[in-house]
N, C-alpha and C positions, 0 to 999 in steps of 0.2 A: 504494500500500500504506500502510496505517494503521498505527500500532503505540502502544498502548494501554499503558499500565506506572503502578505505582503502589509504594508502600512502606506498609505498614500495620505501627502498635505498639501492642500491646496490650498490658496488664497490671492485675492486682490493684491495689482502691484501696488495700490494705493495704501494695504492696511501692511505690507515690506516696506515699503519708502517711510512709512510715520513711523515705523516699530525703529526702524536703522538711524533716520535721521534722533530721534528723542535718546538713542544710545550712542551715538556723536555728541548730543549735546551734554550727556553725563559726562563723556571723557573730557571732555572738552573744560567741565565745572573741577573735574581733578585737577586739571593743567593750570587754573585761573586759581585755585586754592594754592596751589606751590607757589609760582608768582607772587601773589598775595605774601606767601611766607617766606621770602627771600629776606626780607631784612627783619625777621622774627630770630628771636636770640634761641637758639637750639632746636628751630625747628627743623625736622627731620622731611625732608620730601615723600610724597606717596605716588607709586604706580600706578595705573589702571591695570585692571587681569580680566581678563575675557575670557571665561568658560567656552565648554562644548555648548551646540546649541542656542547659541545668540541668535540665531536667523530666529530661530522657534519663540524663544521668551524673552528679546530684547535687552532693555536694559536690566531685567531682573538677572542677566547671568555675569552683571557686571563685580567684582569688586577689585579692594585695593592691597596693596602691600608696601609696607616702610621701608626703604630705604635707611640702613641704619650704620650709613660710615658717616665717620662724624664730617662737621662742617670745619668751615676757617676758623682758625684760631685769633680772636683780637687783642691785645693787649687794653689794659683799664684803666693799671695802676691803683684799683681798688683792693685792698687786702681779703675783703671778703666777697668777691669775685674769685665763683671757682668754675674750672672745663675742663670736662673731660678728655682727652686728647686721645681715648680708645673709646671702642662699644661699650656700652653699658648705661645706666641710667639714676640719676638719683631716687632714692626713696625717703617722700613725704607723706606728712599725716594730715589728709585734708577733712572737711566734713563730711567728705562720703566714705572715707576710707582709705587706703594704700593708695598713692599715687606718682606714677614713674613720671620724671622729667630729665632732662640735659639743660633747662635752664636756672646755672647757678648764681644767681644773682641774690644772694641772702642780706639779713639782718640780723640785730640782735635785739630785742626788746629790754625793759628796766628790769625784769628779775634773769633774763641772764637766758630766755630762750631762743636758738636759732630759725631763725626763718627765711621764708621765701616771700618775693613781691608781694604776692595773696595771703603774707599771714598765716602760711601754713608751715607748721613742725619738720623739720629736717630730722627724719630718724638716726640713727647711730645702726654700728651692726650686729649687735645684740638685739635690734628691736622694740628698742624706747628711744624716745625723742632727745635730742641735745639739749641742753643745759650746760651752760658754763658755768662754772663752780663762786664766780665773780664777775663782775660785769667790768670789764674794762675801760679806761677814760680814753685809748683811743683805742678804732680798729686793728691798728697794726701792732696791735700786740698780742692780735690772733695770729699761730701759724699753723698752715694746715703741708703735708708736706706729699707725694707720690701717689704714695698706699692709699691718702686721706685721714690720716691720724690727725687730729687737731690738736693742738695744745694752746695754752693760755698763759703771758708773763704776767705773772702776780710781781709787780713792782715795789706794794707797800712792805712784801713781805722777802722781796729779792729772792724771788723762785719759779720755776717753770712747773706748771700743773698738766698734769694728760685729762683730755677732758673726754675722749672716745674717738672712734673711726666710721668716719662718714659710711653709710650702707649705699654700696653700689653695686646695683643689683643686672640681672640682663633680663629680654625680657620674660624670661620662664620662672623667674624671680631665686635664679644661682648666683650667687656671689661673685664679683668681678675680683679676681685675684690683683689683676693690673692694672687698673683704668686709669693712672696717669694725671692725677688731680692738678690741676696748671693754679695757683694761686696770684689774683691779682690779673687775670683772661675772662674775657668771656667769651664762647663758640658763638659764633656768624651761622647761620643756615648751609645747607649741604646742597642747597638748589642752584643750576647754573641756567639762568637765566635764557642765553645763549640753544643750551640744549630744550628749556621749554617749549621755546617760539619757534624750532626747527620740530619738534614733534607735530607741532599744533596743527604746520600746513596740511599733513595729508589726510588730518581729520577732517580741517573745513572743503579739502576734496574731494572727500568721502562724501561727506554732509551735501556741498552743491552735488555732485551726481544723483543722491539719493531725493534732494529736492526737485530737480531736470524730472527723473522717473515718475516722481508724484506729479507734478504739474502736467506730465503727459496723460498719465492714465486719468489724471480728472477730467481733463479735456475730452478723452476718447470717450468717456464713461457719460460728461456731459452732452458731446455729439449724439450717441444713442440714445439716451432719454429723451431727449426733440424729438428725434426721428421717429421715437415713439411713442410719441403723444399728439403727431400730426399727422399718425395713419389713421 
């Protein structure tokens, strides 16, 4: 016995040109996000990824992936400017919970806690937040050094205190043995502008073609309805 089987799809070139073109225009909102994040302190650029079957379910087979070599290195001169100069991620404690970033731009508040822009807790790598044992009168008498060890010069007392080791984590959340902590840098973006605006063209070529094809089949589709409403 034989048995013969097949799956046939068929559709309007009208409802391919809207599914293709609205999935140009996704790619297109990734390319405009990077851009965007070119002069963002640690932002990390994203890919677009195109599964099997985008003809079939368009933009839903779209997603993305990070890009996660680091950016340019800037100098600050800030002491408590830190960047990383390998993978990995800092570990904060925001109101939602664990949160990875590459931008080291901290502070210290009046009782001695470190933080980020947002006011949120720079963990350690034990997995409690930093606290400096004293609040120092200026920054640079925080040092933080490679590994991420901080320590703090206690002046009144003519001493150096270990205060813990910055938690830099990757993203599967393993410890980053090396990450190269740059004290007084902050990372630049890892986006090359350059390479954005050379991706972008063969999109919006993709996109005019697939608008050419709608414009045609509407017109053909428009010509037959006349015709058949005037017989």
């Amino acid at each position: 016995m034989k048995i013969n089987g097949k799956v046939d799809y068929i559709e309007s070139g009208v409802t391919s040109s809207l599914r293709a073109m609205y999935l140009q225009t996704e790619i297109m909102g990734i390319h405009s996000e990077n851009i965007n994040g070119f002069d963002k302190v640690g932002y990390q650029r994203k890919d677009p990824v195109v599964s099997s079957f985008t003809e079939f379910v368009g933009a839903h087979a779209l997603s993305t992936s990070v890009d996660d070599q680091p950016g340019r290195i800037s100098i600050s001169k800030n002491p408590l400017d830190l960047a990383l100069s390998n993978k990995g991620y800092f570990q904060v404690m925001s109101d939602a919970g664990i949160k990875l970033t590459r931008d080291g731009r901290f502070h210290y508040d009046k009782d001695g806690n470190l933080l980020t822009l947002e006011n949120e807790r720079v963990m350690a790598n034990d997995g409690t937040p930093i606290v400096l044992p004293c609040v120092p009168d200026t920054p640079d008498d925080i040092k933080v050094d490679l590994a991420g060890n901080v320590k703090i010069v206690d002046r009144p007392n003519n001493r150096v205190l270990n205060v813990g080791q910055l938690s830099v984590v990757s993203t599967t959340g393993a410890a980053v043995l090396d990450p190269g902590v740059r004290q007084g840098y902050t990372e630049d973006s890892n986006v090359s502008l350059s390479a954005e605006f050379m991706s972008a063209f063969p999109i919006l070529k993709t996109f005019d073609a697939n608008r050419a094809m709608f414009q045609q089949s509407y017109s053909l589709i428009s010509t037959a309805v006349q015709r058949l409403t005037q017989m």
